[in-house]
C-alpha positions in Angstrom: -4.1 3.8 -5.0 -1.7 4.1 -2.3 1.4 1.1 -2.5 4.1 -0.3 0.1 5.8 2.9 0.7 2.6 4.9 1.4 1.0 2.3 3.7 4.3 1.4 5.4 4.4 5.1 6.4 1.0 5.1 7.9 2.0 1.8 9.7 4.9 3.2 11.6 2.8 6.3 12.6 0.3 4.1 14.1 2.7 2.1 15.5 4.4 4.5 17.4 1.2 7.0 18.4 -1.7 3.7 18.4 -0.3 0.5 19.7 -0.7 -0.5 23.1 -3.6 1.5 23.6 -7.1 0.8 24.8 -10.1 2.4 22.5 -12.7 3.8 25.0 -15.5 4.2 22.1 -15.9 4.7 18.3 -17.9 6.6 16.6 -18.9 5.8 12.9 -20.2 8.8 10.8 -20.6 7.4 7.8 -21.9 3.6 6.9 -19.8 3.0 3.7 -17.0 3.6 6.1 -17.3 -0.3 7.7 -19.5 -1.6 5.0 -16.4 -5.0 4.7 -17.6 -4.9 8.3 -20.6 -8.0 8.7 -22.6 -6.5 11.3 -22.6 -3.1 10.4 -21.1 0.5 12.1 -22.8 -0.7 15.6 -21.4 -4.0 15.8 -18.3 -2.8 14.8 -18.2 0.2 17.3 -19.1 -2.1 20.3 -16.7 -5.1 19.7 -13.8 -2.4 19.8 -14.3 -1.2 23.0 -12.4 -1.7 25.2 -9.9 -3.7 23.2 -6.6 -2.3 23.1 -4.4 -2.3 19.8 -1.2 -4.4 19.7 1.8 -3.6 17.0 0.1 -2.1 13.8 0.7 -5.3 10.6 1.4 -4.7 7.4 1.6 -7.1 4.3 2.1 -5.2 0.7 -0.9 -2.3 0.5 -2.8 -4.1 3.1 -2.4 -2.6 6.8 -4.1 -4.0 9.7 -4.0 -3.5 13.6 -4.2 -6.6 15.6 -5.8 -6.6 18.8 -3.7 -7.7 22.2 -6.4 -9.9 23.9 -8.4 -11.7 20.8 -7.6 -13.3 17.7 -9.1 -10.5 15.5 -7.5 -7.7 14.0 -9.0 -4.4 12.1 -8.5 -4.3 8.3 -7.6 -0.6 6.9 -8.7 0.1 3.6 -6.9 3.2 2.5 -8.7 3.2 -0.9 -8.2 6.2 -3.6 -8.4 8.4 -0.5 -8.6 7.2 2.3 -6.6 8.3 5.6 -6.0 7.1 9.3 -4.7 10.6 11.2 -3.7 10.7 14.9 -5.3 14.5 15.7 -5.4 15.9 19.0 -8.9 15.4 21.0 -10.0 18.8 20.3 -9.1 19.4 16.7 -11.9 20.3 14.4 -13.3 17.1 12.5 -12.5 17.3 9.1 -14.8 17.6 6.0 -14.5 13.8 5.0 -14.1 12.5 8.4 -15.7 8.9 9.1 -14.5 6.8 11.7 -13.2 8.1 15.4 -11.5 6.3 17.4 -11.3 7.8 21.2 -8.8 6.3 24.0 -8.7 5.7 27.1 -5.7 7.2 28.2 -4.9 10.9 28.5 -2.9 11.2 25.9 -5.1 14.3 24.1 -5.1 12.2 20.9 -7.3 10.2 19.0 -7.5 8.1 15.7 -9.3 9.5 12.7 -10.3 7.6 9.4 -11.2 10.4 6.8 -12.3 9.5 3.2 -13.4 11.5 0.6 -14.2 9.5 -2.1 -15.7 6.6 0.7 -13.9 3.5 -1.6 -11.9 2.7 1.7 -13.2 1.7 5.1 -12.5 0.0 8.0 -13.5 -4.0 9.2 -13.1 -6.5 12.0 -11.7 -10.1 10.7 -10.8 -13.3 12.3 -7.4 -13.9 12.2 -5.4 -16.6 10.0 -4.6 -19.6 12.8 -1.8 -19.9 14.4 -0.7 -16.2 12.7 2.0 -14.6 14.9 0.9 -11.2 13.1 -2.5 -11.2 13.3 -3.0 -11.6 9.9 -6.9 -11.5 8.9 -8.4 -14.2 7.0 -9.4 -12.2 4.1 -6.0 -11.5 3.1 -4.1 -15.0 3.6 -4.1 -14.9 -0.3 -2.0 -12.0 -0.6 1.6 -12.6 -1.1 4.4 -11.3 0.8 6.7 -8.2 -0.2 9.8 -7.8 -1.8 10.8 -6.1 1.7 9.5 -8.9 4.3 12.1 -10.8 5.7 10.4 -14.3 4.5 10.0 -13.6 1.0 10.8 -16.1 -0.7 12.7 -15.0 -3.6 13.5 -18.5 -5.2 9.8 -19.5 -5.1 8.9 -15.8 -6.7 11.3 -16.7 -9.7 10.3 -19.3 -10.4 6.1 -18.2 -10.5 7.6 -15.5 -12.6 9.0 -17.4 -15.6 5.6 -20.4 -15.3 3.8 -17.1 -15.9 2.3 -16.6 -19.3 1.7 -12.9 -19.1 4.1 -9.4 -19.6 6.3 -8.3 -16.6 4.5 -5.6 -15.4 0.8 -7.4 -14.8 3.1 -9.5 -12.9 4.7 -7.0 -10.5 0.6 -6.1 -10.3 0.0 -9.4 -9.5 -0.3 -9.4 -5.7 -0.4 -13.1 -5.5 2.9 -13.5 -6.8 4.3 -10.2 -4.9 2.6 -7.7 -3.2 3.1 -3.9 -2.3 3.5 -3.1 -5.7 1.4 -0.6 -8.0 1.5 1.6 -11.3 4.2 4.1 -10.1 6.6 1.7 -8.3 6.1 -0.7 -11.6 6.9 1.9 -13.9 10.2 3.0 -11.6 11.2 -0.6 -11.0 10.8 -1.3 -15.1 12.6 2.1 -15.9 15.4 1.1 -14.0 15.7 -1.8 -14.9 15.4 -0.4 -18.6 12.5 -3.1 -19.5 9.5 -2.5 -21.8 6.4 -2.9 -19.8 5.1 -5.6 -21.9 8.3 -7.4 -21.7 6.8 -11.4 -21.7 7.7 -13.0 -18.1 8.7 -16.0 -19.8 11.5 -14.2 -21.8 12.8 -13.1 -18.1 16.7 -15.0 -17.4 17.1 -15.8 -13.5 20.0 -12.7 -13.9 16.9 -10.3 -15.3 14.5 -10.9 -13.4 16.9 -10.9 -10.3 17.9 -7.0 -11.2 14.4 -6.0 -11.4 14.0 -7.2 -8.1 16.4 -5.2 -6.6 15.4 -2.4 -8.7 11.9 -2.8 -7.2 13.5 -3.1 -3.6 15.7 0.3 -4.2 12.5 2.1 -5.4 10.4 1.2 -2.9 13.3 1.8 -0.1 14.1 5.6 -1.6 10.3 6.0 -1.5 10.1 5.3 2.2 13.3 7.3 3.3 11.4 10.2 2.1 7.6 9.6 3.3 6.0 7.9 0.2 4.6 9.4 -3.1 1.8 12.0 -2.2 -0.2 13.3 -4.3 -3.2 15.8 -4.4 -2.7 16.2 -0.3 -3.4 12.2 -0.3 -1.5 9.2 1.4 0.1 11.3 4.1 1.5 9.7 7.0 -1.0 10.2 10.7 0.3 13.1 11.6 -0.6 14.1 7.7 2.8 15.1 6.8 3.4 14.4 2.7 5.7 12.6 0.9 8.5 13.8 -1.4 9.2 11.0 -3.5 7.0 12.4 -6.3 10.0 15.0 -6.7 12.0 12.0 -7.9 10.4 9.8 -9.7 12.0 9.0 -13.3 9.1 8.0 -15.2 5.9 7.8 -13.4 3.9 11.4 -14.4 7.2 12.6 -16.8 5.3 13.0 -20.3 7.4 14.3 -22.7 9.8 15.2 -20.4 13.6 14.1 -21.2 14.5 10.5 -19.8 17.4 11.2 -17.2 19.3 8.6 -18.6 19.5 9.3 -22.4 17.3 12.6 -22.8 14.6 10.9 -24.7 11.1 12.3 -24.0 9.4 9.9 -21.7 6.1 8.5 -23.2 2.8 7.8 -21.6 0.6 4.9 -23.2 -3.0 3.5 -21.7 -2.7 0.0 -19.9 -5.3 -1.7 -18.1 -7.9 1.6 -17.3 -4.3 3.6 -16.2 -1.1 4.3 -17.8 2.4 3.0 -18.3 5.1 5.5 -18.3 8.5 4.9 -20.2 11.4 5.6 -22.5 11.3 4.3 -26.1 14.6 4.4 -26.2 15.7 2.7 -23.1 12.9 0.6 -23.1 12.2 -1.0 -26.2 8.9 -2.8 -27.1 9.8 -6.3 -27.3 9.1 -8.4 -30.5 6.9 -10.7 -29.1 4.4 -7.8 -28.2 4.4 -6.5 -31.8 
Protein backbone atom coordinates (compact mmCIF):
# COMPACT_ATOMS: atom_id res chain seq x y z
CA UNK A 1 0.00 0.00 0.00
CA UNK A 2 1.23 3.26 -0.85
CA UNK A 3 2.13 5.64 2.59
CA UNK A 4 2.72 9.56 3.18
CA UNK A 5 5.61 9.90 0.80
CA UNK A 6 3.87 8.13 -2.14
CA UNK A 7 0.49 9.99 -1.81
CA UNK A 8 2.13 13.32 -0.95
CA UNK A 9 3.84 13.02 -4.30
CA UNK A 10 0.68 12.48 -6.18
CA UNK A 11 -0.79 15.36 -4.24
CA UNK A 12 1.62 17.95 -5.38
CA UNK A 13 1.30 16.72 -9.07
CA UNK A 14 -2.35 17.30 -8.93
CA UNK A 15 -1.91 20.26 -7.30
CA UNK A 16 0.12 21.93 -9.65
CA UNK A 17 -1.47 20.24 -13.21
CA UNK A 18 -5.52 19.75 -11.45
CA UNK A 19 -6.47 22.54 -9.22
CA UNK A 20 -8.29 25.32 -10.32
CA UNK A 21 -9.75 23.57 -13.09
CA UNK A 22 -13.24 22.89 -14.23
CA UNK A 23 -14.10 18.99 -15.23
CA UNK A 24 -16.14 19.18 -18.48
CA UNK A 25 -17.31 15.29 -18.18
CA UNK A 26 -16.17 11.91 -16.69
CA UNK A 27 -16.19 8.92 -17.91
CA UNK A 28 -16.33 5.77 -15.68
CA UNK A 29 -15.03 2.44 -17.39
CA UNK A 30 -15.20 0.27 -14.80
CA UNK A 31 -17.93 0.10 -11.77
CA UNK A 32 -15.58 -1.09 -8.96
CA UNK A 33 -13.79 2.04 -9.72
CA UNK A 34 -16.58 4.46 -7.59
CA UNK A 35 -18.18 1.52 -5.88
CA UNK A 36 -17.43 4.02 -2.07
CA UNK A 37 -19.40 6.20 -4.44
CA UNK A 38 -23.60 5.89 -3.08
CA UNK A 39 -25.21 6.45 -6.27
CA UNK A 40 -23.14 4.64 -8.50
CA UNK A 41 -20.58 5.64 -11.73
CA UNK A 42 -23.62 7.94 -13.24
CA UNK A 43 -24.27 9.86 -10.20
CA UNK A 44 -20.92 10.24 -9.67
CA UNK A 45 -20.00 11.39 -13.33
CA UNK A 46 -22.89 14.05 -13.38
CA UNK A 47 -22.34 15.75 -9.92
CA UNK A 48 -18.66 16.46 -11.23
CA UNK A 49 -19.45 18.33 -13.97
CA UNK A 50 -18.87 21.29 -14.16
CA UNK A 51 -17.35 21.61 -10.77
CA UNK A 52 -13.97 22.80 -10.74
CA UNK A 53 -11.22 21.37 -8.38
CA UNK A 54 -9.76 23.60 -5.59
CA UNK A 55 -6.11 22.80 -3.88
CA UNK A 56 -5.69 18.92 -3.92
CA UNK A 57 -5.82 17.71 0.47
CA UNK A 58 -4.04 15.32 1.94
CA UNK A 59 -4.18 13.77 5.51
CA UNK A 60 -1.59 10.57 6.05
CA UNK A 61 -2.41 7.89 2.91
CA UNK A 62 -5.67 9.55 2.39
CA UNK A 63 -5.69 12.21 -0.66
CA UNK A 64 -8.69 14.06 -1.54
CA UNK A 65 -9.62 17.03 -3.98
CA UNK A 66 -11.97 19.45 -2.65
CA UNK A 67 -14.26 21.18 -4.82
CA UNK A 68 -14.17 25.30 -5.12
CA UNK A 69 -18.04 25.96 -5.11
CA UNK A 70 -19.61 23.07 -2.72
CA UNK A 71 -18.86 21.51 0.41
CA UNK A 72 -17.88 18.08 -1.08
CA UNK A 73 -14.68 16.81 -2.04
CA UNK A 74 -13.46 13.51 -4.08
CA UNK A 75 -11.90 10.79 -2.00
CA UNK A 76 -8.82 8.97 -3.91
CA UNK A 77 -8.30 5.55 -3.07
CA UNK A 78 -4.83 4.63 -4.40
CA UNK A 79 -5.22 0.96 -3.15
CA UNK A 80 -2.42 -1.84 -3.91
CA UNK A 81 -2.37 -0.19 -7.42
CA UNK A 82 -4.09 2.31 -7.97
CA UNK A 83 -2.91 5.63 -9.95
CA UNK A 84 -4.24 9.22 -10.73
CA UNK A 85 -1.95 10.28 -14.06
CA UNK A 86 -2.30 13.67 -15.81
CA UNK A 87 -1.77 12.30 -19.75
CA UNK A 88 -2.21 14.38 -22.58
CA UNK A 89 -5.83 14.28 -24.36
CA UNK A 90 -4.72 12.12 -27.07
CA UNK A 91 -2.54 9.57 -25.38
CA UNK A 92 -3.63 5.96 -25.68
CA UNK A 93 -5.78 4.72 -22.65
CA UNK A 94 -3.96 2.41 -20.77
CA UNK A 95 -4.68 -1.27 -20.10
CA UNK A 96 -6.15 -0.74 -16.51
CA UNK A 97 -7.51 2.56 -17.07
CA UNK A 98 -10.89 3.45 -15.12
CA UNK A 99 -11.84 6.81 -14.48
CA UNK A 100 -11.32 9.98 -16.94
CA UNK A 101 -11.57 13.04 -16.07
CA UNK A 102 -11.83 15.66 -19.22
CA UNK A 103 -11.47 19.64 -18.69
CA UNK A 104 -12.66 22.32 -19.85
CA UNK A 105 -9.91 24.27 -20.62
CA UNK A 106 -7.39 23.79 -23.51
CA UNK A 107 -4.86 22.64 -21.72
CA UNK A 108 -4.31 19.12 -23.93
CA UNK A 109 -4.44 17.25 -20.57
CA UNK A 110 -6.68 15.24 -18.64
CA UNK A 111 -6.90 13.16 -15.34
CA UNK A 112 -6.64 9.43 -15.42
CA UNK A 113 -7.39 6.93 -12.55
CA UNK A 114 -5.83 3.47 -13.68
CA UNK A 115 -6.08 0.33 -11.39
CA UNK A 116 -5.11 -2.89 -12.01
CA UNK A 117 -5.94 -4.82 -9.25
CA UNK A 118 -9.52 -2.53 -8.85
CA UNK A 119 -8.99 -2.37 -4.65
CA UNK A 120 -8.84 1.56 -5.08
CA UNK A 121 -11.48 3.89 -6.50
CA UNK A 122 -12.72 7.04 -6.51
CA UNK A 123 -16.02 8.73 -4.28
CA UNK A 124 -17.87 12.00 -3.65
CA UNK A 125 -18.18 12.84 0.28
CA UNK A 126 -19.69 15.52 2.27
CA UNK A 127 -17.24 17.49 3.85
CA UNK A 128 -16.45 17.63 7.80
CA UNK A 129 -18.26 21.21 8.93
CA UNK A 130 -16.63 24.03 9.22
CA UNK A 131 -13.33 22.05 7.55
CA UNK A 132 -11.05 24.80 6.01
CA UNK A 133 -9.56 21.70 3.92
CA UNK A 134 -12.31 20.02 2.76
CA UNK A 135 -11.83 17.24 4.62
CA UNK A 136 -14.64 14.31 3.89
CA UNK A 137 -16.59 12.95 6.51
CA UNK A 138 -15.42 9.44 6.14
CA UNK A 139 -12.03 10.22 7.25
CA UNK A 140 -12.53 12.72 10.28
CA UNK A 141 -11.24 9.61 12.32
CA UNK A 142 -8.01 9.58 10.79
CA UNK A 143 -5.32 11.24 12.71
CA UNK A 144 -2.94 13.75 11.56
CA UNK A 145 0.71 13.18 10.39
CA UNK A 146 3.92 13.49 11.87
CA UNK A 147 4.48 16.13 8.98
CA UNK A 148 1.19 18.45 9.40
CA UNK A 149 1.86 21.49 11.04
CA UNK A 150 -0.95 20.82 13.84
CA UNK A 151 0.14 17.62 15.06
CA UNK A 152 0.01 17.42 18.18
CA UNK A 153 2.99 15.76 19.43
CA UNK A 154 2.24 16.07 23.24
CA UNK A 155 -1.22 14.52 22.87
CA UNK A 156 0.54 11.68 20.48
CA UNK A 157 2.93 10.82 23.49
CA UNK A 158 0.91 10.52 25.64
CA UNK A 159 -1.79 7.95 23.47
CA UNK A 160 1.52 6.19 22.93
CA UNK A 161 2.56 5.15 26.38
CA UNK A 162 -1.77 4.56 27.57
CA UNK A 163 -1.35 2.06 24.72
CA UNK A 164 -1.21 -1.55 25.59
CA UNK A 165 0.20 -2.89 22.38
CA UNK A 166 4.14 -3.11 20.64
CA UNK A 167 5.54 0.08 18.90
CA UNK A 168 5.16 -0.76 15.56
CA UNK A 169 1.05 -1.69 15.49
CA UNK A 170 1.20 1.73 16.89
CA UNK A 171 3.05 3.63 14.20
CA UNK A 172 0.19 1.34 12.07
CA UNK A 173 -2.26 2.78 14.06
CA UNK A 174 -3.72 5.59 11.94
CA UNK A 175 -5.83 6.83 14.77
CA UNK A 176 -3.01 7.63 16.83
CA UNK A 177 -0.70 8.84 13.64
CA UNK A 178 -1.31 8.48 10.21
CA UNK A 179 0.82 8.24 6.92
CA UNK A 180 2.58 5.55 8.24
CA UNK A 181 2.91 1.85 6.78
CA UNK A 182 5.20 -1.39 6.82
CA UNK A 183 8.33 0.17 5.10
CA UNK A 184 8.34 3.59 6.75
CA UNK A 185 7.75 1.52 10.22
CA UNK A 186 10.48 -0.70 9.64
CA UNK A 187 13.00 2.43 8.64
CA UNK A 188 11.66 4.54 11.41
CA UNK A 189 12.24 1.37 13.99
CA UNK A 190 15.70 0.56 12.33
CA UNK A 191 16.86 3.89 13.00
CA UNK A 192 15.79 4.18 15.89
CA UNK A 193 17.50 0.73 16.60
CA UNK A 194 14.07 -0.66 18.32
CA UNK A 195 12.73 -4.25 18.07
CA UNK A 196 9.43 -4.18 16.40
CA UNK A 197 7.59 -5.62 19.18
CA UNK A 198 9.17 -3.21 21.56
CA UNK A 199 5.91 -2.73 24.19
CA UNK A 200 4.64 1.06 23.87
CA UNK A 201 4.36 1.25 27.48
CA UNK A 202 8.13 0.49 27.96
CA UNK A 203 8.56 3.76 25.58
CA UNK A 204 10.48 6.95 27.93
CA UNK A 205 9.17 10.55 26.65
CA UNK A 206 13.20 10.75 25.25
CA UNK A 207 12.49 7.21 23.17
CA UNK A 208 9.67 7.72 21.86
CA UNK A 209 10.51 11.42 21.01
CA UNK A 210 13.67 9.91 18.72
CA UNK A 211 11.50 7.67 16.87
CA UNK A 212 9.52 10.42 15.99
CA UNK A 213 12.00 12.29 14.41
CA UNK A 214 13.31 9.17 12.93
CA UNK A 215 9.87 8.64 11.38
CA UNK A 216 9.89 12.43 10.21
CA UNK A 217 13.58 12.03 8.58
CA UNK A 218 12.39 8.87 6.82
CA UNK A 219 9.45 9.99 5.52
CA UNK A 220 11.18 13.52 4.51
CA UNK A 221 14.33 11.57 2.56
CA UNK A 222 11.48 9.59 0.96
CA UNK A 223 9.74 12.54 -0.47
CA UNK A 224 12.95 14.50 -1.63
CA UNK A 225 13.39 11.58 -3.91
CA UNK A 226 9.70 10.80 -5.24
CA UNK A 227 8.52 7.99 -2.83
CA UNK A 228 9.25 4.26 -2.72
CA UNK A 229 8.07 2.64 -6.15
CA UNK A 230 7.83 -0.48 -6.72
CA UNK A 231 6.80 -2.88 -9.55
CA UNK A 232 6.11 0.50 -11.83
CA UNK A 233 3.46 1.36 -8.89
CA UNK A 234 2.90 4.62 -6.85
CA UNK A 235 4.41 6.96 -9.44
CA UNK A 236 3.75 10.47 -9.22
CA UNK A 237 0.89 11.95 -12.31
CA UNK A 238 3.16 12.49 -14.67
CA UNK A 239 4.28 8.53 -13.72
CA UNK A 240 7.71 9.29 -12.91
CA UNK A 241 9.06 6.59 -10.07
CA UNK A 242 10.55 6.98 -6.95
CA UNK A 243 14.05 6.16 -5.78
CA UNK A 244 13.84 5.78 -2.25
CA UNK A 245 13.76 2.00 -2.63
CA UNK A 246 17.57 2.40 -3.53
CA UNK A 247 17.96 3.51 0.10
CA UNK A 248 16.09 1.92 2.25
CA UNK A 249 18.04 0.09 5.35
CA UNK A 250 15.84 -2.60 6.19
CA UNK A 251 12.68 -2.77 4.39
CA UNK A 252 13.24 -5.70 1.40
CA UNK A 253 17.20 -6.27 2.78
CA UNK A 254 16.98 -10.15 3.73
CA UNK A 255 20.18 -11.39 4.65
CA UNK A 256 21.75 -8.59 3.47
CA UNK A 257 24.50 -6.89 5.97
CA UNK A 258 22.90 -4.20 8.36
CA UNK A 259 24.69 -0.84 7.33
CA UNK A 260 25.23 -0.14 10.76
CA UNK A 261 26.97 -3.27 12.22
CA UNK A 262 27.14 -5.73 9.18
CA UNK A 263 24.73 -8.16 10.62
CA UNK A 264 22.43 -9.85 8.00
CA UNK A 265 19.15 -8.14 8.18
CA UNK A 266 16.19 -10.67 9.10
CA UNK A 267 12.78 -10.90 7.72
CA UNK A 268 10.00 -12.32 10.13
CA UNK A 269 5.94 -12.65 9.35
CA UNK A 270 3.82 -9.91 11.24
CA UNK A 271 0.23 -9.29 10.78
CA UNK A 272 -0.33 -11.07 7.01
CA UNK A 273 3.23 -8.96 5.98
CA UNK A 274 6.63 -8.80 7.22
CA UNK A 275 8.81 -6.91 9.65
CA UNK A 276 12.34 -6.32 8.53
CA UNK A 277 15.27 -5.86 11.04
CA UNK A 278 18.68 -6.32 12.67
CA UNK A 279 19.03 -8.81 15.57
CA UNK A 280 21.78 -7.30 16.55
CA UNK A 281 20.75 -3.71 16.60
CA UNK A 282 17.38 -4.50 17.40
CA UNK A 283 16.95 -6.78 20.08
CA UNK A 284 13.70 -8.64 20.88
CA UNK A 285 12.63 -7.18 24.08
CA UNK A 286 11.98 -9.48 27.20
CA UNK A 287 8.59 -8.77 27.54
CA UNK A 288 7.91 -10.32 24.02
CA UNK A 289 9.68 -13.60 24.87
Amino acid sequence: MPELPEVEVVRRGLERWVAGRTVEAVEVLHPRAVRRHAGGGADFAARLAGETFAVPRRRGKYLWLPLAERDLSVLGHLGMSGQLLVQPADAPDEKHLRVRVRFQDDAGTELRFVDQRTFGGLSLHECVADSADGLPDVIAHIARDPLDALFDEEAYHRALRAKRTTVKRALLDQSLISGVGNIYADEALWRARLHYERPTATLTRPVSTELLGHVRDVMNAALAVGGTSFDSLYVNVNGESGYFDRSLDAYGREDEPCRRCGTPIRRRPWMNRSSYFCPRCQRRPREAS
